[in-house]
C-alpha positions in Angstrom: 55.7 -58.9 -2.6 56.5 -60.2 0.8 59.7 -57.3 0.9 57.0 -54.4 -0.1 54.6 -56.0 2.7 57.8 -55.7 5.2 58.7 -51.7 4.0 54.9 -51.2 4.3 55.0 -52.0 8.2 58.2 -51.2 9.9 56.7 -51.4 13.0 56.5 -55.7 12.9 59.9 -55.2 11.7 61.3 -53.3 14.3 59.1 -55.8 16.8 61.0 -58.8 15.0 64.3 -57.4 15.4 63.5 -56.6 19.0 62.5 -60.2 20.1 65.3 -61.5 17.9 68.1 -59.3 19.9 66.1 -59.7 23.6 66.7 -64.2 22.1 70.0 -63.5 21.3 70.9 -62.3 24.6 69.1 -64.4 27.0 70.8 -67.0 25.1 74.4 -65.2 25.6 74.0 -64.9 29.5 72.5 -68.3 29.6 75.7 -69.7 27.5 78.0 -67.7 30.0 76.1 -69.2 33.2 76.8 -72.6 31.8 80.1 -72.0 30.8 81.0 -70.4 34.9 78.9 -73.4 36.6 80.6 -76.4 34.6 84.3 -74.7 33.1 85.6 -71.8 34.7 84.2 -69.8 37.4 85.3 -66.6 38.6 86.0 -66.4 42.4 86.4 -63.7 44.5 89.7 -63.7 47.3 89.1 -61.8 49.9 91.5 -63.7 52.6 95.1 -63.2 53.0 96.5 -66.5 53.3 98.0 -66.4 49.5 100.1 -62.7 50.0 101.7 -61.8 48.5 100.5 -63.8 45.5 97.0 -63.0 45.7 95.9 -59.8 47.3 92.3 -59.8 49.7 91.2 -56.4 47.9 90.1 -56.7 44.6 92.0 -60.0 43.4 90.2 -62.7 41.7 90.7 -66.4 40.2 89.2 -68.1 37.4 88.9 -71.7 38.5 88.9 -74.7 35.8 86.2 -76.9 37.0 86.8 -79.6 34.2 89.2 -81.5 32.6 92.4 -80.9 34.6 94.9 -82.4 35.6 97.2 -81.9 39.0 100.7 -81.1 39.4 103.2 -79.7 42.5 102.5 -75.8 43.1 99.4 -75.4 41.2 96.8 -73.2 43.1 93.1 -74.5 43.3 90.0 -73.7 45.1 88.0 -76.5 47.3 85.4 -76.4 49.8 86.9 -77.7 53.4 84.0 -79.4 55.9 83.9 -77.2 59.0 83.3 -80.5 61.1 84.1 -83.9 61.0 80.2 -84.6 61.1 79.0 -82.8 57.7 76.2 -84.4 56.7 75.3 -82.3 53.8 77.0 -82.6 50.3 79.8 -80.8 49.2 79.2 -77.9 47.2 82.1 -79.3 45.0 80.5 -82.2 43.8 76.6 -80.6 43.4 74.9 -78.2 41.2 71.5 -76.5 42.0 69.4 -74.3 40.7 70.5 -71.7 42.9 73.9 -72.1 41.7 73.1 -71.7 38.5 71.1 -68.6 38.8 74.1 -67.3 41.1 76.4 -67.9 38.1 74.1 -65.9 35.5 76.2 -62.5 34.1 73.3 -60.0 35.4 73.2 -61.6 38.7 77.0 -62.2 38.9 76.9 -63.5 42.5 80.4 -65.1 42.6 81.6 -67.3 45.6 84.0 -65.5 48.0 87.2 -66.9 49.4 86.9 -66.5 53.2 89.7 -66.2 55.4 89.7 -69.9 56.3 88.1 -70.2 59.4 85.5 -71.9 60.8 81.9 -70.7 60.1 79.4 -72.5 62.4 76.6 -71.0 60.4 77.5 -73.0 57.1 79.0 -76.5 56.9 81.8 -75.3 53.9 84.1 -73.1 53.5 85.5 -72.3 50.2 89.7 -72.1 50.5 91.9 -71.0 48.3 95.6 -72.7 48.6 98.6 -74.2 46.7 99.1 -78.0 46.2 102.6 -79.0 47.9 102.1 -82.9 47.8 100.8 -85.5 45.8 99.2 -88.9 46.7 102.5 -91.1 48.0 104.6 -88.4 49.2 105.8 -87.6 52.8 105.8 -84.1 53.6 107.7 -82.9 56.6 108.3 -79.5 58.6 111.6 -79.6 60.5 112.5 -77.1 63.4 116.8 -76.7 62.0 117.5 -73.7 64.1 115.1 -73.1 67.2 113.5 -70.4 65.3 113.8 -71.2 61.8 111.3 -74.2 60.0 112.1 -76.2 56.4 109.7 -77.7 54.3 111.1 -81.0 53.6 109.1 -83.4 50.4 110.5 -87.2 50.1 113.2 -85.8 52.2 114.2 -83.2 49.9 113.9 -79.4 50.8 111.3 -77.2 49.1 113.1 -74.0 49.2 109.7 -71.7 48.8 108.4 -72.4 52.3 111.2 -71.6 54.7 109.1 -70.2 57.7 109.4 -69.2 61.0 108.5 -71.3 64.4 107.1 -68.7 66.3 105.0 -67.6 63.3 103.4 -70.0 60.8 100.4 -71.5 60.7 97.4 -71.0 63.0 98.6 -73.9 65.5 99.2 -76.8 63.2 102.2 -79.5 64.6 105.5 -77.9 64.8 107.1 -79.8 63.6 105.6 -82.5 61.9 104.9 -85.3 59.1 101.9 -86.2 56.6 101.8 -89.1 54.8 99.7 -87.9 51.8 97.2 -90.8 51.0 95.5 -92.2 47.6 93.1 -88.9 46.4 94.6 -86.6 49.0 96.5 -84.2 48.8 98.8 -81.3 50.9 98.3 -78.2 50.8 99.3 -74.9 52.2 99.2 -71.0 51.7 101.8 -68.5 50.6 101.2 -66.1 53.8 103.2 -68.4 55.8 102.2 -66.2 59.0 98.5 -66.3 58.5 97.0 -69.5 57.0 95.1 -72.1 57.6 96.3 -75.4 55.9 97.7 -79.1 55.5 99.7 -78.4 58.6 96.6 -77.4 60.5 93.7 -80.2 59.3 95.8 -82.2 57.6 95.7 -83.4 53.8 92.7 -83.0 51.8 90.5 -85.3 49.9 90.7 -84.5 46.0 86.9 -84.6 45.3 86.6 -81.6 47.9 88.2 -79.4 44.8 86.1 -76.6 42.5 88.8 -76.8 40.5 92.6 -75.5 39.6 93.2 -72.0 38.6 93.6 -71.3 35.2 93.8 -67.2 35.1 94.1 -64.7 37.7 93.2 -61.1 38.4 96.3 -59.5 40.3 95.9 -55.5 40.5 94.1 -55.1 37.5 95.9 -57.4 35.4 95.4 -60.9 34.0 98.1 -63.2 34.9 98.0 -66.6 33.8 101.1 -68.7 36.1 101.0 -67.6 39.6 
């Protein structure tokens, strides 16, 4: 009776079917905002202190916000105080509203990676960089030619950052050595020429990270070790 009643007024059932699919799919960009505010949100690079590993036109991360662990050369994302008298708290730590809505698919307002220096107008900025050392180690940058600076760990050379004196860095103590404390840690950029890091401000605090990145966006493809 009740399947006669239904064939007898298609236009309920279309109504039905309607609010049914409009449920579905508030509940689908709802389920993605969760998932990008607490797991993995997608961040836009659009510095150049990671070239040649990350491109500033059209690259992107996916950041793990949860649930990870942290190792020599991973890459993560953290907001850096602009000052030494921040009073407001980091974005890293705190979720608001605005966030939230920010994070939803159809709004799809994604943080941007800025190119690392200071913005008076905001009291973060959100930096993208590669870990080099871990709480306990001693990190050292060594003039050994008059023009040519090594990257030294526990007194052992990290080949991947042989740079230039004249050229690294944006100012940072040539040469010089950090001590990496208990929930710090060292970090520095690829672009070795143009970045703002560890050898600039020094080691940062571990509760300052987004996250690590899981999955990036290189040129159009997905690459998941960078």
């Amino acid at each position: 009776m009740s399947r006669d009643r239904e064939q007898s007024n298609p236009g309920k059932r279309i109504l039905y079917v309607a609010v049914e699919f409009v449920l579905c799919l508030m509940l689908a960009i709802v389920l993605v905002g969760v998932i990008q505010q607490f797991f993995l949100a997608p961040v836009a690079v659009t510095g150049s202190s990671m070239m040649p590993t990350i491109n500033p036109e059209g690259d992107k991360v996916f950041v793990q916000k949860k649930f990870f662990s942290i190792d020599y050369r991973d890459v993560v994302v953290f907001y850096r105080p602009n000052g030494d008298d921040v009073k407001s708290k980091n974005p890293a730590n705190s979720i608001s509203v605005s966030d939230f809505f920010n994070s939803l698919p159809f709004v799809n307002k994604i943080p941007n990676l800025s190119e690392e220096q200071t913005e008076a107008s905001t009291d973060y900025t959100c930096v993208i960089k590669r870990v080099i050392g871990l709480p306990g180690d001693t990190i050292e940058i060594r003039d050994v030619s008059g023009s040519l600076a090594m990257l030294y760990r526990n007194g052992e050379v990290v080949n991947d950052f042989v740079m230039t004196m004249s050229g690294y860095g944006f100012g940072g103590v040539h040469p010089g050595i950090w001590t990496v404390g208990e929930g710090e840690l060292f970090v520095l950029g690829d672009n070795r020429n143009n970045s703002y890091d560890s050898e600039d401000y020094g080691c940062i605090k571990a509760d300052w990270l987004m996250g690590k990145v899981l999955l990036a966006k290189i040129g159009g493809k997905y690459v998941r070790k960078i």
